[in-house]
BALUM-323789 format. One line per 10 residues: number of its first residue (from 1); their letters; for each residue x, y, z negated of N, C-alpha, C. Coordinates in pm, 1 decimal. Layout:
N
NUM = a = X,Y,Z,X,Y,Z,X,Y,Z; ...
END
This chain:
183
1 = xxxxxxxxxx = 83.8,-118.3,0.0,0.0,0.0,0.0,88.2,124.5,0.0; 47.4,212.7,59.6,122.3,322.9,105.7,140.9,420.9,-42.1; 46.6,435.9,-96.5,52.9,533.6,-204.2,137.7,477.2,-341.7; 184.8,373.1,-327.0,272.3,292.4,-421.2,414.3,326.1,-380.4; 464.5,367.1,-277.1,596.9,385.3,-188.7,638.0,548.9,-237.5; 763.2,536.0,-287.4,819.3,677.8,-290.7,872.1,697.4,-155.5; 897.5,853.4,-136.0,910.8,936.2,-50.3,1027.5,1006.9,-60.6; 1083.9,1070.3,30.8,1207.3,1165.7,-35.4,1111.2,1294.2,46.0; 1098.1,1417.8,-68.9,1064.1,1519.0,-26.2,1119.7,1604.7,0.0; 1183.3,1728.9,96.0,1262.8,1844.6,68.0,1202.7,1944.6,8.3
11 = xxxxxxxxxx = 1290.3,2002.7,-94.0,1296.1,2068.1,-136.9,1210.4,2192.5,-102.6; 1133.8,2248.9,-167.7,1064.6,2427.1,-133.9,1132.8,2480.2,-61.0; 1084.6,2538.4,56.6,1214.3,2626.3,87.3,1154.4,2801.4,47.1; 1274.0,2860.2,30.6,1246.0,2987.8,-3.3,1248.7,3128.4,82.5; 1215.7,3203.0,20.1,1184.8,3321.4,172.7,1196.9,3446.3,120.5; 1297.0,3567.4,191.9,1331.0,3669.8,147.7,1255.5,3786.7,161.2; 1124.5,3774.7,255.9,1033.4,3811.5,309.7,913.7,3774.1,285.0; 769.5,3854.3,295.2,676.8,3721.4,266.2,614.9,3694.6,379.0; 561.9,3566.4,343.9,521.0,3438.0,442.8,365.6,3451.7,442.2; 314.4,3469.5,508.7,157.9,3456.6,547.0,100.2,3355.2,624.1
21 = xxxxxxxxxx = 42.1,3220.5,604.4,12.0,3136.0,650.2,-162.0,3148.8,687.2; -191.7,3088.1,808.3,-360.6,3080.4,785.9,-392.3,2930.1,813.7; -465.2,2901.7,717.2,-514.8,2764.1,693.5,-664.3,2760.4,812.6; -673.7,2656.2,900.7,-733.9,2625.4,983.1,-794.4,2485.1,937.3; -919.6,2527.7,943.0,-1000.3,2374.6,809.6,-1102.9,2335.4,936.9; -1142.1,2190.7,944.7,-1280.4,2160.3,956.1,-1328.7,2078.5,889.1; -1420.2,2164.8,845.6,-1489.4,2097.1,699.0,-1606.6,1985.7,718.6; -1564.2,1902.5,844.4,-1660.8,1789.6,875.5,-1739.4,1726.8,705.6; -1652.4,1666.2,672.3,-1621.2,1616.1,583.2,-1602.6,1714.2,449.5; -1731.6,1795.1,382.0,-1705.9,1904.4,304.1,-1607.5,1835.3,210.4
31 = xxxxxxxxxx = -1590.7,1764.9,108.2,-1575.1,1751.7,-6.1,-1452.7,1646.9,21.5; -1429.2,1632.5,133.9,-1234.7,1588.5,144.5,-1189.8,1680.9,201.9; -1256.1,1748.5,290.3,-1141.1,1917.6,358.6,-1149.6,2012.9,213.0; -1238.3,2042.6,126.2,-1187.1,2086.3,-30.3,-1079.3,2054.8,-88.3; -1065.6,1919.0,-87.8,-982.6,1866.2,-153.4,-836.3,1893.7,-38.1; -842.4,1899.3,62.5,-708.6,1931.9,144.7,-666.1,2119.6,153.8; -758.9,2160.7,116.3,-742.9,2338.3,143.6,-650.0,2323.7,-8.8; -750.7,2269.2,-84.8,-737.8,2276.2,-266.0,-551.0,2243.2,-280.3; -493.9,2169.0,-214.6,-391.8,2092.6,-237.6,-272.7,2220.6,-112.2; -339.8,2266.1,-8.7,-268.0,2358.6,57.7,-233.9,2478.5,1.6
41 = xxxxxxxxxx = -360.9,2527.1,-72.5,-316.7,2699.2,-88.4,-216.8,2662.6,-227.6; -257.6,2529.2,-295.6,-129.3,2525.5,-410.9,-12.8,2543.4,-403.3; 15.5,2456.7,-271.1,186.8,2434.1,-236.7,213.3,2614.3,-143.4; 106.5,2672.6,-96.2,205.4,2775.5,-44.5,188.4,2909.2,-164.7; 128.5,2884.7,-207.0,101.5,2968.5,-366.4,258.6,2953.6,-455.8; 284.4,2843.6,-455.5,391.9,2810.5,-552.4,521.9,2802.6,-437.9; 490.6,2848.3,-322.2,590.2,2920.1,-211.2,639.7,3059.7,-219.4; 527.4,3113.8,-335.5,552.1,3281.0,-246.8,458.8,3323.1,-218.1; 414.3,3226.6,-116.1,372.4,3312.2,-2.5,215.0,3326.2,-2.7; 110.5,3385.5,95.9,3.2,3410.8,106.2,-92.4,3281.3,178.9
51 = xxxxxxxxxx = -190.4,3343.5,168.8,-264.4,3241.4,297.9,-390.1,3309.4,311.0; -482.1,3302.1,445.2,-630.6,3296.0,485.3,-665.5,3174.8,566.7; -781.6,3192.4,521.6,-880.2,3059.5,556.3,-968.0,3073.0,670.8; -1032.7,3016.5,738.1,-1139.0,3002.3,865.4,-1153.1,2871.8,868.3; -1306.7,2851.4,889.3,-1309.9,2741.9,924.9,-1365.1,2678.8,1062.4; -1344.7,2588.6,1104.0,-1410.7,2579.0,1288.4,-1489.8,2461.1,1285.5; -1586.5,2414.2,1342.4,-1661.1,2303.3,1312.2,-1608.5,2138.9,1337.3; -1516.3,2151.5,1421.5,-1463.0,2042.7,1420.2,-1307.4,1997.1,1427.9; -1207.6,1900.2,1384.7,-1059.5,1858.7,1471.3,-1049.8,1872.4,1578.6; -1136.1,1878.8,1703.4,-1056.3,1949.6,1786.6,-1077.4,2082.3,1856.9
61 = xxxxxxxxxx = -1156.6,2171.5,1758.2,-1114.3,2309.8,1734.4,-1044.4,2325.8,1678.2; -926.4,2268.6,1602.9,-841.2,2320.9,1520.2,-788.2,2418.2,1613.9; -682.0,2310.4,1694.5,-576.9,2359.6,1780.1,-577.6,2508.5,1827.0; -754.1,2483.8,1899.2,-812.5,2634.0,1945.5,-776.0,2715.7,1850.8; -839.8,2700.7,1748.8,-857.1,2833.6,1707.1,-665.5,2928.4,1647.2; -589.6,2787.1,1603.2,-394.4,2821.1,1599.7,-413.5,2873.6,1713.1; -413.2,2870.8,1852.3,-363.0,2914.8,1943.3,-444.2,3059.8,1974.8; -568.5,3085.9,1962.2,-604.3,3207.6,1937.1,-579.7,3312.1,1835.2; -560.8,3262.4,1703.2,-467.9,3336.9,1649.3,-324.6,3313.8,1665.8; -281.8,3287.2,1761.7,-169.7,3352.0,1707.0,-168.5,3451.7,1834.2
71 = xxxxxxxxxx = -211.4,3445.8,1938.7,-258.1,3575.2,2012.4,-313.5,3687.0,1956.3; -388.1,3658.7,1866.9,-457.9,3803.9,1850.3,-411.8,3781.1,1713.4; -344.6,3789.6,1589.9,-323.4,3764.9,1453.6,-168.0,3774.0,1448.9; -151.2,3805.8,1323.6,78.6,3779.2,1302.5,8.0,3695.1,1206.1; 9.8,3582.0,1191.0,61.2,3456.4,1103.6,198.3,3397.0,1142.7; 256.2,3386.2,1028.5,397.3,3328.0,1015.0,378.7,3202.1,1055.6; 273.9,3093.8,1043.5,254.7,2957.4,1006.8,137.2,2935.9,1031.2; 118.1,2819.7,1026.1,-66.3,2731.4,1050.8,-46.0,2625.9,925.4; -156.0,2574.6,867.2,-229.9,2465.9,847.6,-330.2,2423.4,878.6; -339.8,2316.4,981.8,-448.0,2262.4,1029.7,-495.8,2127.6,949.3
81 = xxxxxxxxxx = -624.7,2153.7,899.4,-721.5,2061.7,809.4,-813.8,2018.5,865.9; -835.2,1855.6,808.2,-998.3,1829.0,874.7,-961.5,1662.6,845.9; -1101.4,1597.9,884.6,-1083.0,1445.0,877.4,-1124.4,1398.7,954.3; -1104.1,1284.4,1016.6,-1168.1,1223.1,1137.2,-1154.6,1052.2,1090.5; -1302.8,995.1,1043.7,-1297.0,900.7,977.7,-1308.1,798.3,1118.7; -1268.8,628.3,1164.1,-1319.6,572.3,1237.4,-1477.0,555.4,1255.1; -1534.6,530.1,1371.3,-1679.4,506.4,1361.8,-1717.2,368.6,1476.6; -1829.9,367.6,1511.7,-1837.0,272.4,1592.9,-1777.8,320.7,1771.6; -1768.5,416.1,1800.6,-1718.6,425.7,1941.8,-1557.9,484.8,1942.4; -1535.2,515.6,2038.8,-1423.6,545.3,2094.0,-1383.8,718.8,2075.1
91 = xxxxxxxxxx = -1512.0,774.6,2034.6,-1527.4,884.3,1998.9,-1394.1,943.1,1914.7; -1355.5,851.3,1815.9,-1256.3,896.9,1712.3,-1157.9,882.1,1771.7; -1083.0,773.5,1852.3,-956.7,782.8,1966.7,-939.0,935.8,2035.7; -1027.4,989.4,2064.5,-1006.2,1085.7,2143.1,-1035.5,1216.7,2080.3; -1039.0,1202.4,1963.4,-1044.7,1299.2,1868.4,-951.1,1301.4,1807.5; -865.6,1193.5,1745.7,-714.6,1171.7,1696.4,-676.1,1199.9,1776.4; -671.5,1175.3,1928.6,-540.5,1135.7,1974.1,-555.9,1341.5,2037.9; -643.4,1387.7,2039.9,-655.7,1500.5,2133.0,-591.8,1609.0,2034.8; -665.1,1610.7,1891.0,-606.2,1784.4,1766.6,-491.0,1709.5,1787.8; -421.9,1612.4,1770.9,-313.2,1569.4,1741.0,-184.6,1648.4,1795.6
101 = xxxxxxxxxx = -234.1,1587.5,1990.9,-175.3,1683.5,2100.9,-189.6,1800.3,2115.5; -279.1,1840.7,2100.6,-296.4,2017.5,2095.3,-228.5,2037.4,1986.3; -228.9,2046.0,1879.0,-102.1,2057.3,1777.5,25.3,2035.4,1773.9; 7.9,1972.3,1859.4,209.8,1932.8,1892.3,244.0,2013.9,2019.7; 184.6,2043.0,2123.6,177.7,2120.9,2199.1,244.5,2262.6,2169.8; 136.6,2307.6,2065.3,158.6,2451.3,2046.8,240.3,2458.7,1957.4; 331.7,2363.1,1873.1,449.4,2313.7,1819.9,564.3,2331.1,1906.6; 559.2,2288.6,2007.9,657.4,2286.3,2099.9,658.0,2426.0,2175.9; 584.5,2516.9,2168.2,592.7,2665.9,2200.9,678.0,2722.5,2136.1; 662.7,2666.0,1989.8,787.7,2736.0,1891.7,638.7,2785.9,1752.1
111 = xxxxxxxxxx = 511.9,2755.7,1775.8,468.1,2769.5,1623.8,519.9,2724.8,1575.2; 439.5,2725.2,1425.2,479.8,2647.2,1306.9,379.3,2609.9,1236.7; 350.8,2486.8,1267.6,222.1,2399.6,1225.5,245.3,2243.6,1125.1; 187.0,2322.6,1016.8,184.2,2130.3,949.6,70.6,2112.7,962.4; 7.9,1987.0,1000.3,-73.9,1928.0,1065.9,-125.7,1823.7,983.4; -251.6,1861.5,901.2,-256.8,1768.2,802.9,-449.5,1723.0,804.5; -442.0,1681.6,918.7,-557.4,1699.6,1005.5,-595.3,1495.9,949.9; -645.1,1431.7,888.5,-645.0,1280.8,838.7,-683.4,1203.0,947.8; -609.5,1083.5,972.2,-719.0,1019.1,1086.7,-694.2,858.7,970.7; -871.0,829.6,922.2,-842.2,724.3,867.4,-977.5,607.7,887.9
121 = xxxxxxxxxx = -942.1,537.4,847.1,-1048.8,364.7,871.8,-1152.5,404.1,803.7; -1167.9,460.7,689.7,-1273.3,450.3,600.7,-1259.4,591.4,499.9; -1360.8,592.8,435.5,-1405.6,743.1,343.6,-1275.3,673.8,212.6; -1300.0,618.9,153.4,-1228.7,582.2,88.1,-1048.7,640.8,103.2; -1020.6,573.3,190.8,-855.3,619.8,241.9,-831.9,784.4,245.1; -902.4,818.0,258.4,-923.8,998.9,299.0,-952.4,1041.9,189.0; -998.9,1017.3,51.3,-1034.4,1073.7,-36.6,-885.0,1071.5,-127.9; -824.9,937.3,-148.9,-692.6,911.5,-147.9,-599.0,1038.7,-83.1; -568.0,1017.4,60.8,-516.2,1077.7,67.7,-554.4,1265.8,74.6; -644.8,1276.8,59.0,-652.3,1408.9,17.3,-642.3,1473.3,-111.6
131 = xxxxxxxxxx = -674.4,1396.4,-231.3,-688.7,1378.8,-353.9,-540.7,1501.1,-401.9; -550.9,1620.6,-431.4,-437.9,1752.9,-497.3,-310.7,1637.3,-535.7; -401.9,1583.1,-648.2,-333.0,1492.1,-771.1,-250.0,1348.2,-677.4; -320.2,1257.4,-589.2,-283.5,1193.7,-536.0,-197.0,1206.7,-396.8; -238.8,1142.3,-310.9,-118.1,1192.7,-209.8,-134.4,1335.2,-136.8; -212.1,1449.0,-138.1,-166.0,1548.0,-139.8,-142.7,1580.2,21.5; -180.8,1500.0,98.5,-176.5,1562.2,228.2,-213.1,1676.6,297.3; -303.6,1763.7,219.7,-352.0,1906.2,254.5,-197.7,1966.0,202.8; -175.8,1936.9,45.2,-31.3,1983.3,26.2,114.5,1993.8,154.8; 126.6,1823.7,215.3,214.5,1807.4,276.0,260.1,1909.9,360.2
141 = xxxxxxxxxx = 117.5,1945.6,460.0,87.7,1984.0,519.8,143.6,2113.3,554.8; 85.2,2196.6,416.3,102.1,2380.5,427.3,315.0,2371.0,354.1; 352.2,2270.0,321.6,505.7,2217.9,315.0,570.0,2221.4,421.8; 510.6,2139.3,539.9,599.0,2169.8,680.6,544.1,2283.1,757.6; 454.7,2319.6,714.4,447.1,2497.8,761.6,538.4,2583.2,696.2; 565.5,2559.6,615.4,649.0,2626.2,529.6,806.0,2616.4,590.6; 865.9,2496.5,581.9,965.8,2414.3,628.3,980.9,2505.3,773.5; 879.2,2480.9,844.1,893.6,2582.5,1020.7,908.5,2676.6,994.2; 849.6,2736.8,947.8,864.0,2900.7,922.4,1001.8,2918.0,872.5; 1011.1,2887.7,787.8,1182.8,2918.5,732.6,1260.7,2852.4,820.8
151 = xxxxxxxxxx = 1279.1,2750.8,916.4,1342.0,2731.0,1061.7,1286.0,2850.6,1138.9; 1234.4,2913.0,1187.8,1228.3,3001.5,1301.8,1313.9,3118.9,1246.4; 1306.0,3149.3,1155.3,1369.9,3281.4,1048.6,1512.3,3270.1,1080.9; 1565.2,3108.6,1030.7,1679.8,3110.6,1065.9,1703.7,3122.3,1186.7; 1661.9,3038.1,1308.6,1692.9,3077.4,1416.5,1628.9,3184.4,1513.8; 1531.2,3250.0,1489.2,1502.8,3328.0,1506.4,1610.1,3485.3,1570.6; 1510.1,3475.5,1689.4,1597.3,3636.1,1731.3,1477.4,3723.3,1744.6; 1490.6,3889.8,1766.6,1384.2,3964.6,1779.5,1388.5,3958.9,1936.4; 1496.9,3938.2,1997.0,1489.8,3986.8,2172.7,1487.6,3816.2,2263.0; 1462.1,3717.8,2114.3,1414.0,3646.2,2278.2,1292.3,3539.0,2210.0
161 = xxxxxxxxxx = 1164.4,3593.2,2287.6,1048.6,3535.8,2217.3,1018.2,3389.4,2265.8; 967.0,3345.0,2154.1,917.7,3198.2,2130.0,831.5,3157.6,2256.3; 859.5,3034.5,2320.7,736.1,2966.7,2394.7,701.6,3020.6,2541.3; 660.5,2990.1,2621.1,549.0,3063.7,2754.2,559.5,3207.7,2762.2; 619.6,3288.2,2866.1,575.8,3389.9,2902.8,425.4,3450.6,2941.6; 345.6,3518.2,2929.7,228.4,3564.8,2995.4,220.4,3539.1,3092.4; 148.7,3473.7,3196.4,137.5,3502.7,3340.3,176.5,3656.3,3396.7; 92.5,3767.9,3332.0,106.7,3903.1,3345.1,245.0,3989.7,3338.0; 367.4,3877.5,3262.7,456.8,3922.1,3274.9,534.1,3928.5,3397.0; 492.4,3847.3,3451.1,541.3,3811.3,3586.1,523.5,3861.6,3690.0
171 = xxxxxxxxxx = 387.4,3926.1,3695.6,324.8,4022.3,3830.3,442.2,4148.4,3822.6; 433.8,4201.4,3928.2,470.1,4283.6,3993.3,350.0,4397.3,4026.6; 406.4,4534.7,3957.0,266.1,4630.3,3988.3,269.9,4667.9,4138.2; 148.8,4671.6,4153.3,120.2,4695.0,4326.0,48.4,4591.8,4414.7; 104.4,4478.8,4323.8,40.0,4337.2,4326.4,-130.5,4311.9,4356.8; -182.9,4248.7,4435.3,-275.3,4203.9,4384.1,-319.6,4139.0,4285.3; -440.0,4179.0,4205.1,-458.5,4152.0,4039.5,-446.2,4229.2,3946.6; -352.3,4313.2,3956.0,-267.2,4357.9,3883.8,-329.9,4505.6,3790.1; -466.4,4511.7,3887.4,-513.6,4589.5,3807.6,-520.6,4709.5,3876.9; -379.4,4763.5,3970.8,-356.0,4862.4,4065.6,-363.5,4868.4,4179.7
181 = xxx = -353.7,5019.8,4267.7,-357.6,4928.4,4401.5,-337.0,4865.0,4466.8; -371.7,4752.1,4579.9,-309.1,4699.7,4673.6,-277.4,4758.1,4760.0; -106.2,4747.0,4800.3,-63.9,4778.4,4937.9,-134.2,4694.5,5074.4
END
């Protein structure tokens, strides 16, 4: 059983600046996404740092809504919350397997997302692992947000930005599209 197994955890990391995280919940599942916010705002509380909440109706709005804020929002970090219990169809495959990818996705832009989104067999396992006191996966979670964020800091430059250029950066004024005239 998994919750019998020690772990090696790293260490808090610390920040000379403060850290503003926004926690991204879907509260399918009211009373295990509680228990995962409950266990998040602890660990970035005892970070330092800040946090806000929103919630979206389902796992795979999470992703959406990280990737819209961070367009329109300065969050340092994400935590993405929610549960996705098995059921009788195929429904839950493509619900794991989809916030999963959209989260790693916008990971690979250069956010900073802990992803503590549950994909489990039964209500039972999820209450476990959401449980503050027990394994703490809402905790884990707003930990490797934490963990990223203090990686981008370090490597971090101001003159060369994270991820995808705009399309718009790319036009040329005069351009068609562009808003101005066409030659």
């Amino acid at each position: 059983m998994a919750g019998a197994e020690q772990h090696y955890i790293l260490p808090r990391p610390s920040f000379d600046k403060p850290v503003k995280l926004l926690i991204v919940v879907a509260p399918y599942y009211k009373d295990i996404a509680d228990d995962l916010v409950a266990g998040a705002k602890a660990e970035i509380e005892a970070a330092g740092a800040s946090w806000d909440l929103i919630e979206v109706p389902g796992a795979l709005e999470v992703p959406t809504a990280v990737s819209m804020s961070d367009r329109l929002s300065n969050f340092d970090g994400y935590v993405a919350l929610g549960c996705v219990i098995r059921g009788e169809t195929t429904h839950y495959d493509t619900v794991c397997n989809d916030s999963s990818r959209g989260l790693a996705l916008l990971g690979l832009q250069g956010l900073a997302i802990g992803n503590g989104i549950l994909t489990v067999e039964n209500r039972a396992q999820a209450e476990v692992r959401a449980d503050p006191e027990g394994q703490n996966k809402g905790g884990g979670a707003a930990a490797a947000a934490l963990h990223l964020v203090a990686l981008r800091r370090k490597w971090g430059r101001s003159d060369k930005p994270v991820g995808f250029k705009p399309w718009e950066e790319f036009k040329i004024a005069g351009e068609p599209g562009d808003g101005g005239p066409a030659a």
